[in-house]
N, C-alpha and C positions, 0 to 999 in steps of 0.2 A: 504494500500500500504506500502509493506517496503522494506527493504534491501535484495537484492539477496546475498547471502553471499559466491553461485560459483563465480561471477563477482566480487566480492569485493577480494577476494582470490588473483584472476588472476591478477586484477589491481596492489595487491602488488606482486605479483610475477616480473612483470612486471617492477614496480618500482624496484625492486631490481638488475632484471639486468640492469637496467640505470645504477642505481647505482656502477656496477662494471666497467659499460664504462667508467662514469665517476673520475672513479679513474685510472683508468686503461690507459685512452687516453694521460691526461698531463705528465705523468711518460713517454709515450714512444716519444713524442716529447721533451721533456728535454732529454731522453736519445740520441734521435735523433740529436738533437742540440747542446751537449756536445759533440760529435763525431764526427764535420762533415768533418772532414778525411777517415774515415770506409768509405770502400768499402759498407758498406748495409746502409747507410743514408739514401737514398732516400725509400727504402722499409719498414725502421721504421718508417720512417715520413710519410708514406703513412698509413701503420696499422695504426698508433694516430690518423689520420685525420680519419678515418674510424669507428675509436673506436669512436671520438666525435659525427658525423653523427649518430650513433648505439647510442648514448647517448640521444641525440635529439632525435629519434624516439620511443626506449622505454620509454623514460620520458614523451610524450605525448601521446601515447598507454596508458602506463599505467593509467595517469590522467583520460583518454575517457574513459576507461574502470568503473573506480572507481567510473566517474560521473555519468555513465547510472545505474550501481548498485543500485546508490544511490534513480537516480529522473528517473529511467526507460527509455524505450528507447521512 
C-alpha cells in the first residue's frame, strides 16, 4: 500500500488555494475597516468574510484529500 501521488497533488493544490484565501480575506477586511465611510464597505467586508469561509473549506478539503492519499480511503 502507498501513496496515491494524483490525491496527494490535489491535496496540495488544494492547500494552496487556502492559502490564497487566506491571505487574501484579512487584507480585505482591514481594507474594509479602514474605510468605513466608502460607499462599498459593506461589499468588501462581505468578499473577506467569504474569502475566510473559502479559506476554511479549502484548508480542510485539502487536509481530507492529503489524508486519504496517504492511508487510502
Amino acid at each position: 500500500m502507498g501513496t496515491d501521488k494524483e490525491k496527494l497533488m490535489k491535496g496540495v493544490q488544494t492547500l494552496a488555494i487556502s492559502l490564497i484565501f487566506i491571505l487574501l480575506g484579512p487584507g480585505l477586511i482591514y481594507q474594509a475597516f479602514s474605510n468605513q465611510d466608502h460607499p462599498f464597505y459593506i461589499p468588501v467586508l462581505i468578499v473577506g468574510i467569504i474569502c475566510f469561509i473559502a479559506a476554511i473549506y479549502f484548508g480542510f478539503k485539502g487536509i481530507s484529500r492529503i489524508m486519504k492519499s496517504i492511508f487510502g480511503e
